[in-house]
C-alpha angles and dihedrals in degrees: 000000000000127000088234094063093056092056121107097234090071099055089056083068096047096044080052093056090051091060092066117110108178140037083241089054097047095048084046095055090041095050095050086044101049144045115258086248088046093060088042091058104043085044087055095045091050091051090051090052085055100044089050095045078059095051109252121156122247090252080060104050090039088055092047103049117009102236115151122254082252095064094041088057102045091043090051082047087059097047085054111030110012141093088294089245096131083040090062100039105045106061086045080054102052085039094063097038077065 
């Protein structure tokens, strides 16, 4: 894991993240936090992690939300090989579309 990711600065952020209560206050601190193309990006990712835990093919996922073939495949790289951040969220996720 990076340097970057074991400062204290970045825990500030994600203690920050953890004092949100509500989808609203979440989308209100992110907005202020990120650029408009920022939050686009990190919303598309998160719909391509979904569509591939399901099982879509890349030309799907590509149709359905325009992400590159780039994104489709880092983000699959993530769901595989990555933190297990997409591992621990998504089924918390499908659980509560329930």
């Amino acid at each position: 894991m990076s340097k970057f990711y074991d400062k204290p600065s970045s825990d500030l952020l994600y203690q920050a993240m953890l004092e949100l209560h509500s989808v609203e206050e979440c989308r209100e601190f992110l907005q202020d936090l990120c650029t408009v193309s920022e939050l686009k990006a990190m919303e598309q990712r998160m719909e391509v992690a979904m569509l591939l835990d399901d099982g879509l093919i890349y030309s799907e996922i590509l149709e359905r939300t325009g992400a590159s073939s780039a994104t489709i495949s880092r983000v699959n790289r993530c769901l595989h090989y990555g933190a297990n951040g997409y591992r621990t969220i998504l089924p918390r996720l499908k659980e509560r579309q329930k």
